[in-house]
VEXLOVEX-798942 format. One line per field, with one value per residue: residue in one letter; chain; x, y, z of N, C-alpha, C in turn. Coordinates in Angstrom, 2 decimals, m for minus. Layout:
REM VEXLOVEX-798942
res = (A, ...)
chain = (A, ...)
n_x = (X, ...)
n_y = (Y, ...)
n_z = (Z, ...)
ca_x = (X, ...)
ca_y = (Y, ...)
ca_z = (Z, ...)
c_x = (X, ...)
c_y = (Y, ...)
c_z = (Z, ...)
***
This chain:
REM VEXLOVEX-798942
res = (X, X, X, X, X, X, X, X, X, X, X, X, X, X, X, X, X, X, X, X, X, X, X, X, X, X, X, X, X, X, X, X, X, X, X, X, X, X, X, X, X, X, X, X, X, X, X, X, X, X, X, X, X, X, X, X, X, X, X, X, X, X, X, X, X, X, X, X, X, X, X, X, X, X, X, X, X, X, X, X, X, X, X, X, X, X, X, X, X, X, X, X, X, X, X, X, X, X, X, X, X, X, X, X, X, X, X, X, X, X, X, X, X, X, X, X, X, X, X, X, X, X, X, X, X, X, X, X, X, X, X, X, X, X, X, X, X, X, X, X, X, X, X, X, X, X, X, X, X, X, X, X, X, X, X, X, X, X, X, X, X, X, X, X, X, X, X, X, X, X, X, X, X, X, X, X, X, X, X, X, X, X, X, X, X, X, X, X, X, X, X, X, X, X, X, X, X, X, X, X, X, X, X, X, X, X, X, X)
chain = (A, A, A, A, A, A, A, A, A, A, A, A, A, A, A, A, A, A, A, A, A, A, A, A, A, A, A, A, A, A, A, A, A, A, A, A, A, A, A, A, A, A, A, A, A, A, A, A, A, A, A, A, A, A, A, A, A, A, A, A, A, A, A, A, A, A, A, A, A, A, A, A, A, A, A, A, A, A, A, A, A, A, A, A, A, A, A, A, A, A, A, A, A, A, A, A, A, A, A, A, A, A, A, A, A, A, A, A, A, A, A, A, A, A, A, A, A, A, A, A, A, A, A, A, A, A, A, A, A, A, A, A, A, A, A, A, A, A, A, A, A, A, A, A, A, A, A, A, A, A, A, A, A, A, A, A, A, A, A, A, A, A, A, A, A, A, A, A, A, A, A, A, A, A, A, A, A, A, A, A, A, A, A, A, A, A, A, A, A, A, A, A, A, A, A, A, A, A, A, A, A, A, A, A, A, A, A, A)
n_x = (m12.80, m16.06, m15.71, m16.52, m18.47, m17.80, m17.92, m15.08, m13.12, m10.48, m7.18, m5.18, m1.47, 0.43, 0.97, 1.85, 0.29, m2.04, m1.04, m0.63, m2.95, m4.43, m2.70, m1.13, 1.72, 3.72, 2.60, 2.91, 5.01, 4.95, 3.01, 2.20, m1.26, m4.09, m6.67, m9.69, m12.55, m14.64, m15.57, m14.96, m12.45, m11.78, m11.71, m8.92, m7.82, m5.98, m3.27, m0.97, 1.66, 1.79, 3.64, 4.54, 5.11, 6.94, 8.06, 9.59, 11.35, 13.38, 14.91, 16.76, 19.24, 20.86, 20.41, 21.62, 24.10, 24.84, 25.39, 24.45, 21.32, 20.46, 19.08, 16.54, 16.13, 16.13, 13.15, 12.05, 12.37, 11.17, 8.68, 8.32, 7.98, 5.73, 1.86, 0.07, m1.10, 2.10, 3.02, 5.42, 6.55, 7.86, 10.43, 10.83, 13.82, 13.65, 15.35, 15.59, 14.63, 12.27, 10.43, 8.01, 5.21, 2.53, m1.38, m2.63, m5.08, m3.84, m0.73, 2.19, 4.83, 8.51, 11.51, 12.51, 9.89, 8.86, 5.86, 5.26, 6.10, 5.30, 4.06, 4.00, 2.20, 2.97, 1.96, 0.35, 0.63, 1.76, 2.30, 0.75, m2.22, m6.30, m7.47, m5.81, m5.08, m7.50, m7.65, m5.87, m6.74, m9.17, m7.59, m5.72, m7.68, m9.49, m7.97, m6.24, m7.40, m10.69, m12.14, m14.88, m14.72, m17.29, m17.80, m15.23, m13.95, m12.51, m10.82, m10.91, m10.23, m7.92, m9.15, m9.54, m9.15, m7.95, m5.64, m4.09, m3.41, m1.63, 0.38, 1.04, 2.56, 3.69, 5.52, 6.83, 7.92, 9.79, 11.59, 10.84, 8.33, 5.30, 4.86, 2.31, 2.86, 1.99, 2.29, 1.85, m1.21, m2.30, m2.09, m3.19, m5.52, m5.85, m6.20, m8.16, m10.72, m11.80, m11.70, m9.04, m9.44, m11.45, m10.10, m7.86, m9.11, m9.74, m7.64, m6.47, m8.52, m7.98, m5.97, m6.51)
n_y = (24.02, 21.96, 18.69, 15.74, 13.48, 9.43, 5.99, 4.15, 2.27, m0.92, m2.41, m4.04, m5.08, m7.14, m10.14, m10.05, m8.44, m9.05, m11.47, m9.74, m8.93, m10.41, m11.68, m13.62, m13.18, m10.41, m7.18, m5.71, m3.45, m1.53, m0.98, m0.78, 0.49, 0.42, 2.73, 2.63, 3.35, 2.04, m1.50, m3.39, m3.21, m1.44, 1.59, 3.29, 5.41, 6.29, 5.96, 5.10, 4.93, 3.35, 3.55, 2.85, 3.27, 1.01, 0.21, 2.70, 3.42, 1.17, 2.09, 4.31, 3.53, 3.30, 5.51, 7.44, 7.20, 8.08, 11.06, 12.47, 12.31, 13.25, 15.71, 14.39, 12.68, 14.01, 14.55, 12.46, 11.22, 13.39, 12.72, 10.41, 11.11, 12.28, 12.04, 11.89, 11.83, 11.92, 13.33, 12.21, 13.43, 12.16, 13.24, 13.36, 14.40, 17.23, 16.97, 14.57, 11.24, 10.00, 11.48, 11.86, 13.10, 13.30, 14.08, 14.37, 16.85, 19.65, 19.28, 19.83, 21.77, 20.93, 22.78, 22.81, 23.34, 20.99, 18.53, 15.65, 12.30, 10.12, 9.47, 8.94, 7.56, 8.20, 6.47, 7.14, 4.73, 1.70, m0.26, m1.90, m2.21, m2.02, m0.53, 1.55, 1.98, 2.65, 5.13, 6.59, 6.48, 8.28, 10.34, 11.06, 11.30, 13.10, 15.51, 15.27, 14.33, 15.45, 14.16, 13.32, 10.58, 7.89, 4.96, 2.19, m0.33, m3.68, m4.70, m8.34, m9.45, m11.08, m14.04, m15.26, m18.21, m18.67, m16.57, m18.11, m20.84, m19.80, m18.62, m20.55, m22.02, m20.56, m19.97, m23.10, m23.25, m21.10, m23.13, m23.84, m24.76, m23.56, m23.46, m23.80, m21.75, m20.75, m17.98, m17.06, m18.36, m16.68, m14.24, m14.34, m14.62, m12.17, m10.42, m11.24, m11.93, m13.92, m16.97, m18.77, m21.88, m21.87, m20.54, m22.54, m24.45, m23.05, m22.92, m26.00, m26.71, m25.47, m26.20, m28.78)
n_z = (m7.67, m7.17, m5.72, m6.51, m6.29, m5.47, m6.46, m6.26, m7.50, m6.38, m7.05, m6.19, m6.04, m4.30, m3.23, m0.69, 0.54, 1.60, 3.05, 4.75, 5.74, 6.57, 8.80, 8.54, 8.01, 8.75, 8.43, 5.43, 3.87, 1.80, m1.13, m4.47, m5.73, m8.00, m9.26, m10.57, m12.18, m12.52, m12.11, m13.79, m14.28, m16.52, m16.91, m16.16, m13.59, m11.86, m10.40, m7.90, m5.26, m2.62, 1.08, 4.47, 7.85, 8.94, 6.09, 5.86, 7.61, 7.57, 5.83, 7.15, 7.91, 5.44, 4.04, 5.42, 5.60, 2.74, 1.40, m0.42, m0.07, 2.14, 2.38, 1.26, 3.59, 5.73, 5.22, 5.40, 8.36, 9.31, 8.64, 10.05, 12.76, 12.71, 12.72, 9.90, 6.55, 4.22, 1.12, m1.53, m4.45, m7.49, m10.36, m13.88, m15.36, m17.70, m20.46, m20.33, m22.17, m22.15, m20.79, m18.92, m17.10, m15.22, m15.08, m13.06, m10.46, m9.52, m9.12, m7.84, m9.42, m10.26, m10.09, m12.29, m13.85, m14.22, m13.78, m11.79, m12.12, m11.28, m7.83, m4.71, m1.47, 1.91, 4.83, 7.64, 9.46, 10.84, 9.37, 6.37, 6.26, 5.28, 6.16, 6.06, 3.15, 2.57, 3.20, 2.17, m0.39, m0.40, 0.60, m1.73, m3.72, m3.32, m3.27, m5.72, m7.50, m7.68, m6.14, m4.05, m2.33, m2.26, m1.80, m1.61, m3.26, m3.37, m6.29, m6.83, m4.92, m2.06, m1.02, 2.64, 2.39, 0.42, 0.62, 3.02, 0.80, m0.90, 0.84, 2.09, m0.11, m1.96, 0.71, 0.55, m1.74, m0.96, 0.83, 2.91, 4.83, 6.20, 9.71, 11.72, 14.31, 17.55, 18.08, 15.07, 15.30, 17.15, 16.52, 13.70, 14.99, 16.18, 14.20, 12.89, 14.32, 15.77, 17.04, 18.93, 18.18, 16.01, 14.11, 13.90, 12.87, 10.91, 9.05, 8.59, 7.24, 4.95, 4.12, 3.36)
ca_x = (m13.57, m16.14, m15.91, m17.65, m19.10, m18.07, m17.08, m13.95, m12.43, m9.18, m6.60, m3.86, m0.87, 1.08, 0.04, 2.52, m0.68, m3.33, m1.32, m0.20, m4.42, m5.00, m2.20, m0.21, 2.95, 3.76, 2.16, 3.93, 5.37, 4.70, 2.16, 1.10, m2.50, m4.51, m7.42, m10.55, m13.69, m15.40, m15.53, m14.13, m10.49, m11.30, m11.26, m7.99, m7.94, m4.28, m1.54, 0.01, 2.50, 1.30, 4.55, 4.45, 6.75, 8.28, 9.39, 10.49, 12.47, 14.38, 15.86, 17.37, 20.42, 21.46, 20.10, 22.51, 24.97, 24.60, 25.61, 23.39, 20.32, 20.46, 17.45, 15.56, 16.40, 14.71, 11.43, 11.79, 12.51, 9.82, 6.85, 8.66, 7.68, 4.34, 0.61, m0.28, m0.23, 2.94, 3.15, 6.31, 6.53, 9.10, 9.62, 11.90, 14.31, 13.19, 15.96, 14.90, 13.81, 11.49, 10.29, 6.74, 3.97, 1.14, m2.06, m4.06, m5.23, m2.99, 0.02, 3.63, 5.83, 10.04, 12.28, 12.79, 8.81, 7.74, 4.63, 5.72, 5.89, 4.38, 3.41, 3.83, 1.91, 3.59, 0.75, 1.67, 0.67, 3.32, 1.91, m0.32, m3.37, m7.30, m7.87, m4.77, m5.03, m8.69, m7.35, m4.39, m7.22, m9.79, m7.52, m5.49, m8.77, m9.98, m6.86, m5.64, m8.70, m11.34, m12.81, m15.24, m15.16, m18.33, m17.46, m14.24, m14.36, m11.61, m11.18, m10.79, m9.09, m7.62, m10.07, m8.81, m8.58, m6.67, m4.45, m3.75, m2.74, m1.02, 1.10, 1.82, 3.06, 5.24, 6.94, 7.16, 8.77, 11.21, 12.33, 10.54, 7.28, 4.67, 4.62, 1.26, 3.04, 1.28, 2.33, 0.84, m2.61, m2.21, m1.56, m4.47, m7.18, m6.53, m6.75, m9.77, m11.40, m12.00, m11.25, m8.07, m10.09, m11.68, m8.49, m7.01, m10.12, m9.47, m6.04, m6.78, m9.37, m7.76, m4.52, m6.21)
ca_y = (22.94, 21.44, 17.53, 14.47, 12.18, 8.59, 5.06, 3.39, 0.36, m0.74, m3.17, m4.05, m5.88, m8.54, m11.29, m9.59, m7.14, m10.11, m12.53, m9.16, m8.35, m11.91, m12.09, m14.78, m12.45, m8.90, m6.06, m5.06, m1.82, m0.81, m1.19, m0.17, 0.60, 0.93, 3.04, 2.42, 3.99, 0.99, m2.86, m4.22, m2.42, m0.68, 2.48, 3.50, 6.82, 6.70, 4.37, 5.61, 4.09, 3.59, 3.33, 2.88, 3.67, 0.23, 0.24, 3.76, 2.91, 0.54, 2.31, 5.23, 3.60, 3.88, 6.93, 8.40, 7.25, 9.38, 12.22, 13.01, 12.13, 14.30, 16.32, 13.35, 12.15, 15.25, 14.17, 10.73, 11.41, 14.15, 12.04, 8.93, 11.57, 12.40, 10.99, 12.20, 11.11, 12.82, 12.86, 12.67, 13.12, 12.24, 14.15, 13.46, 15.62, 17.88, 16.32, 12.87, 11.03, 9.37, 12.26, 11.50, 13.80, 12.94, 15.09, 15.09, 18.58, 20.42, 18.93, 20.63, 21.65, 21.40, 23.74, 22.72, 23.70, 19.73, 17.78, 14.64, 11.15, 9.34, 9.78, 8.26, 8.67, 7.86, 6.76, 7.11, 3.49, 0.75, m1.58, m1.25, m2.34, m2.28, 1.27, 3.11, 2.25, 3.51, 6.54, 7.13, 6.78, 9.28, 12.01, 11.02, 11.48, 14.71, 16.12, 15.41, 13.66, 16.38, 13.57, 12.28, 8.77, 7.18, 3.99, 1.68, m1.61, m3.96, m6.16, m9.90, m9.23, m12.07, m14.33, m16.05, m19.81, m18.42, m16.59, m19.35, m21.94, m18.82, m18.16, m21.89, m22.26, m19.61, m21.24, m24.48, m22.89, m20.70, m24.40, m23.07, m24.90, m23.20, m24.15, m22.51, m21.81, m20.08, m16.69, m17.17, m18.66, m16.01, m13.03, m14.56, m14.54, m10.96, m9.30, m11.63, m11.56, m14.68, m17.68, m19.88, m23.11, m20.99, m20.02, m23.89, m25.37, m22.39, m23.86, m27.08, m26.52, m24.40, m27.14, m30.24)
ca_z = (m8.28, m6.58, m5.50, m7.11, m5.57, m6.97, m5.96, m6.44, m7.51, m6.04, m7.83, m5.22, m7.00, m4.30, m2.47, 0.68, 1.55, 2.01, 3.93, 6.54, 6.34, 7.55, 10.09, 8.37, 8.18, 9.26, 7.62, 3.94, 4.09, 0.93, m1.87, m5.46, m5.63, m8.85, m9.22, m11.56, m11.92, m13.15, m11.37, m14.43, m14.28, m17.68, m16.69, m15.04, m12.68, m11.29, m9.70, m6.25, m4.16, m0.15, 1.96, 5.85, 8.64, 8.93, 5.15, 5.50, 8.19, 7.11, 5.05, 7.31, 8.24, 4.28, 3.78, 6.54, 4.71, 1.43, 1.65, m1.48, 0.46, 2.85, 2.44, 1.46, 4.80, 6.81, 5.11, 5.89, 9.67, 9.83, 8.63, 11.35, 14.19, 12.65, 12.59, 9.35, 5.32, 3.49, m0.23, m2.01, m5.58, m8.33, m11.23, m14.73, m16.10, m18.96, m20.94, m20.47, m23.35, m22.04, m19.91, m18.65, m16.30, m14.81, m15.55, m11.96, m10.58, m7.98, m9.01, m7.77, m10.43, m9.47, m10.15, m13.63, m14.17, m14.76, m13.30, m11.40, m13.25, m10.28, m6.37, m2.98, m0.17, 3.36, 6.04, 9.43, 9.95, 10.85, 7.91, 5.37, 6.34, 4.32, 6.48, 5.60, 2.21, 2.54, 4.29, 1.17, m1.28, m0.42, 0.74, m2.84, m4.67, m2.97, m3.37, m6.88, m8.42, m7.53, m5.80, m2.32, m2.30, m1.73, m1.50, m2.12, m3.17, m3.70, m7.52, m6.86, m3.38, m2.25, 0.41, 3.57, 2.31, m1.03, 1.35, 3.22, 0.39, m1.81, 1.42, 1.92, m1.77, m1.42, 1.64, 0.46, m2.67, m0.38, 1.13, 4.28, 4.82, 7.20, 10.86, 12.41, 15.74, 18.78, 17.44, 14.15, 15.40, 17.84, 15.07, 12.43, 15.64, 16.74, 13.13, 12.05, 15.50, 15.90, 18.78, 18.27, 17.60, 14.65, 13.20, 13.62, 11.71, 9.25, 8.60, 8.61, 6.07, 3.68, 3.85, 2.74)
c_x = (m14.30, m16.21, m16.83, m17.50, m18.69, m17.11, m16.05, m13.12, m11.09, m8.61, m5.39, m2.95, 0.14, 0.16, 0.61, 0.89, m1.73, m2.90, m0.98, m1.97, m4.83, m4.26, m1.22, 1.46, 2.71, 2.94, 3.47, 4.18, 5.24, 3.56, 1.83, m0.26, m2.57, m6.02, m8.16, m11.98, m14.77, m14.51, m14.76, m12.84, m10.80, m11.21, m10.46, m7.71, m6.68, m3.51, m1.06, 0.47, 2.14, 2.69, 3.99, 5.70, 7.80, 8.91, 10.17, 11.65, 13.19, 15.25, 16.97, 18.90, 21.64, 21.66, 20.90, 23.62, 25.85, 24.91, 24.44, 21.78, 19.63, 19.30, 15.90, 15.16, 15.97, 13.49, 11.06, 11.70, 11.18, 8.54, 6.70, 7.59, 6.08, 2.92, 0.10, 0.04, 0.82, 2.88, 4.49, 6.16, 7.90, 8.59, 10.99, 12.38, 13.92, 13.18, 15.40, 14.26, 12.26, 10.25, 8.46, 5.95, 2.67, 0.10, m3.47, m3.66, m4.00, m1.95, 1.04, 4.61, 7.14, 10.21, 12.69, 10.97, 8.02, 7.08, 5.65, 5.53, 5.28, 4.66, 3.24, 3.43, 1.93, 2.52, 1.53, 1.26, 1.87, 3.47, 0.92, m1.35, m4.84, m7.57, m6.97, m4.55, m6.56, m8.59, m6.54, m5.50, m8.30, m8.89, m6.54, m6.58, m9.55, m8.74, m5.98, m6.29, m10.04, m12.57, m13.82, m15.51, m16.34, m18.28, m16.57, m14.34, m13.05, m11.86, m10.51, m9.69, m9.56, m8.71, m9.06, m7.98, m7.40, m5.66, m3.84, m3.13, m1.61, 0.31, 1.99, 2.87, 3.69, 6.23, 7.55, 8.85, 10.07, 11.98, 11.71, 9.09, 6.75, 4.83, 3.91, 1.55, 1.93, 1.36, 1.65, m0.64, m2.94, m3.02, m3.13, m5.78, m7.25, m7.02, m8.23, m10.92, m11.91, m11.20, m9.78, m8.44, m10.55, m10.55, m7.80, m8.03, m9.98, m8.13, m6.09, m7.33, m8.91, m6.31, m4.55, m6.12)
c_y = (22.15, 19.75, 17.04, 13.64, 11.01, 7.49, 4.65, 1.96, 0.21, m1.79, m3.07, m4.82, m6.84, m9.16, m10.80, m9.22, m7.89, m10.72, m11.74, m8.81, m9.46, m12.61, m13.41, m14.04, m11.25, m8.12, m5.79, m3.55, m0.97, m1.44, m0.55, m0.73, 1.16, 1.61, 3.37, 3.09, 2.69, m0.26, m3.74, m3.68, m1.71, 0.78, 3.40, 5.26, 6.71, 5.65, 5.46, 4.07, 4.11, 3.01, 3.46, 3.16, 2.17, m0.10, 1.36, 3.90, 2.36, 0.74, 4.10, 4.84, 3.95, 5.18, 8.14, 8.30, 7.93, 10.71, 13.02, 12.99, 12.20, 14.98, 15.34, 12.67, 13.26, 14.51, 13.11, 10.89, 12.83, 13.23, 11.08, 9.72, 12.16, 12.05, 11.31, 11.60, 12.39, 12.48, 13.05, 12.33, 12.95, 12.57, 13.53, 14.52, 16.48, 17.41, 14.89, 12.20, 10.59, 9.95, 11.91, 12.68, 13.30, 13.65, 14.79, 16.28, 18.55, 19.42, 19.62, 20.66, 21.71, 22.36, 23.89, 23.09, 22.02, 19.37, 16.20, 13.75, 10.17, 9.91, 8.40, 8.41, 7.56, 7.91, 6.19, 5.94, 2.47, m0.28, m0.82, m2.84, m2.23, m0.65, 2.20, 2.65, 2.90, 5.19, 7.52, 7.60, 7.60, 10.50, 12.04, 11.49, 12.65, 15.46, 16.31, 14.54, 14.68, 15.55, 13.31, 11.16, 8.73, 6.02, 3.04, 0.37, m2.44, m5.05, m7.14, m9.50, m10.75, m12.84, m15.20, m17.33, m19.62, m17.80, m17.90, m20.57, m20.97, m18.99, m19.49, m22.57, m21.67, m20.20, m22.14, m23.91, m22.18, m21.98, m24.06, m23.85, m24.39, m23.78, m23.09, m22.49, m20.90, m18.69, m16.40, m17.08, m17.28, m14.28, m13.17, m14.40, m12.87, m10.08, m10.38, m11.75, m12.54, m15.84, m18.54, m21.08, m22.91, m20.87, m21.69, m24.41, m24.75, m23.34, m25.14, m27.24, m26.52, m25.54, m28.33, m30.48)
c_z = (m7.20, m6.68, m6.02, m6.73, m6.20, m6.28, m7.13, m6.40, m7.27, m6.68, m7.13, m6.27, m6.27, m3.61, m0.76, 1.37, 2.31, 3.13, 5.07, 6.77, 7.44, 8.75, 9.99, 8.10, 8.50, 7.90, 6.46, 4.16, 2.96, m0.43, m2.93, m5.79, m7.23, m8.81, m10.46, m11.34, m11.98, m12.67, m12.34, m14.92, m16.03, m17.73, m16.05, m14.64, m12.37, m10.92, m8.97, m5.62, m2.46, 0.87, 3.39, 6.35, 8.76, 8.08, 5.27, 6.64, 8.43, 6.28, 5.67, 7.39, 6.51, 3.64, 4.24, 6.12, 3.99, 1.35, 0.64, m1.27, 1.69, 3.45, 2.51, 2.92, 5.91, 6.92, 5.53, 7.43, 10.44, 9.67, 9.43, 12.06, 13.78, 11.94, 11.32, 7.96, 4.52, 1.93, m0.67, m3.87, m6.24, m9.50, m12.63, m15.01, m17.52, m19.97, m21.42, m21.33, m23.50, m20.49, m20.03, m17.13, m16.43, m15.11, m14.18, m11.68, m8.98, m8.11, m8.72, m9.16, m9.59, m10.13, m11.99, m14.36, m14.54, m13.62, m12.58, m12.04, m12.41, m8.97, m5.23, m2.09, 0.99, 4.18, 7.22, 10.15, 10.28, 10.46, 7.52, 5.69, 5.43, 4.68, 5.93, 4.23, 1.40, 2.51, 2.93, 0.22, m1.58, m0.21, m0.70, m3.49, m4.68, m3.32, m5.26, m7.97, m8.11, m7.04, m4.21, m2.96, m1.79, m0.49, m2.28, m2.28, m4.20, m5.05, m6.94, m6.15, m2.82, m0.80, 1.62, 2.95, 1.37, m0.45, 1.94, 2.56, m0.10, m0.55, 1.87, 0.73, m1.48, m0.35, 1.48, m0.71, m1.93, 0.35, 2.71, 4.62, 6.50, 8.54, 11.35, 14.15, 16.58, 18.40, 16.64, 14.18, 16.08, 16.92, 14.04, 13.47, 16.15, 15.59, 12.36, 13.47, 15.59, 16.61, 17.96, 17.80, 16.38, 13.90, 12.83, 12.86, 10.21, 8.45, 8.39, 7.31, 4.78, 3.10, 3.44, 1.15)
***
């Protein structure tokens, strides 16, 4: 089949992914992504999961554990040691009442002959970032949407200042209120590229 051409609308779903884009906390390690053909979310194309290496490594020391998770625990430790995106799928049991499959192309069947019920794809980043969820969603879309991206474009993604109070609210609410130490200012001027005096007027701004 050949490829179609065709932009994409993205529909991120926390507030984690914004305030690690803008440098006000670490990168999120994981993320569901929605995908729309159309700017006003009515036409929905898929839902994938975007994991990174520092959620998936937080979870080896349990994993080692398990004896039952075992194998799972190869894949996890192979995709650590390499630069590339992995997919993992999950699949229901036959049985299952509430047994559900997906219907993109080139899907794996298991062993029991079913379609997966959703999809993860592992980027060999060490957060999730605006690129490696760029990166997830074209080779997702060539791959099991019969897609080339054009061009991606995010719905009502969140802007600096709205990061900024959103991420303050949240603190206050954890009993934690912000302090923009030297790290921070530090952190928000190398991923927005801009001087530390810039960054302290941003804050300032966005806080009265």
């Amino acid at each position: 089949m050949i490829p179609v051409r065709k932009d994409i609308y993205v529909k991120t779903t926390s507030l984690d992914l914004w305030w690690g884009v803008y440098g006000l906390s670490p990168l999120t390690g994981w993320e569901d992504i929605l995908l729309y053909s159309t700017p006003n979310d009515t036409e929905k194309l898929a839902g994938i999961c975007i994991c990174c290496k520092n959620y998936m490594e937080s979870g080896l020391v349990e994993l080692a554990s398990d004896p039952d998770e075992q194998e799972f625990l190869k894949q996890v430790q192979k995709y650590l040691e390499d630069d590339k995106i992995y997919y993992h799928y999950y699949y229901d049991h036959p049985k299952d009442e509430d047994l559900f499959e997906l219907h993109y192309n080139n899907l794996p069947l298991n062993e029991n002959n079913v379609k997966p019920r959703s999809i993860e794809l592992w980027h060999p980043g060490p957060g999730i970032d605006i690129r490696g969820i760029e990166e997830c969603i074209k080779d997702f879309c060539y791959k099991h949407l019969s897609m080339e991206v054009s061009v991606i474009q995010f719905i009502e993604p969140l802007d600096l200042n709205q990061a900024i109070k959103t991420f303050n609210k949240h603190m206050n609410m954890m009993n934690s209120p912000v302090v923009f130490t030297d790290d921070l200012i530090d952190s928000m001027s190398h991923k927005l590229s801009k001087s530390r005096d810039e960054i302290i007027s941003l804050l300032k701004k966005s806080l009265k």
